[in-house]
C-alpha positions, 0 to 999 in steps of 0.5 A: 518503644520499638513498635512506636517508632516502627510506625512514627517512620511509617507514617513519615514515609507514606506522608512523603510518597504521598507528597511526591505523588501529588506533584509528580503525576500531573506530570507523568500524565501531561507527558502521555497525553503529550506523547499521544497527541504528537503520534496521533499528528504524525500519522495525520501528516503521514497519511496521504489526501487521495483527490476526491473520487479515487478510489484505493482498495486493500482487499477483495474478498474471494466469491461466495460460495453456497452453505450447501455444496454441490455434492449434496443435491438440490433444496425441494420445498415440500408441503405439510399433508394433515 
């Protein structure tokens, strides 16, 4: 009788969290698309239009330097004797 009505209950329960979760994810969802889209249109109206042809760099990156250093002298091609 116990384990009947154990699981008479359980399937009751799963029955109603399934119900809810039909009806409210749709809306869970709609809210963080929502959310996104309102972010993604205040950082568009944040973002300054720079008049066409300026120019604005954030970064400059230092001179290259060889992959062999000075210390180790120079390349000499050779040939192959056979």
């Amino acid at each position: 009788m116990l384990l009947i009505r154990f699981l008479l209950i359980s399937i009751c329960i799963l029955y109603i969290i399934r119900s809810l979760v039909r009806y409210l994810l749709p809306f869970l969802f709609e809210s963080v698309v929502n959310k996104a889209q309102q972010q993604a249109q205040q950082q568009q109206r944040q973002s300054t239009r720079r008049p066409d042809g300026a120019i604005k760099v954030d970064y400059i990156p230092q001179g290259k330097r060889g992959t062999v250093p000075d210390s180790e002298g120079e390349f000499v091609d050779y040939e192959e004797v056979k």
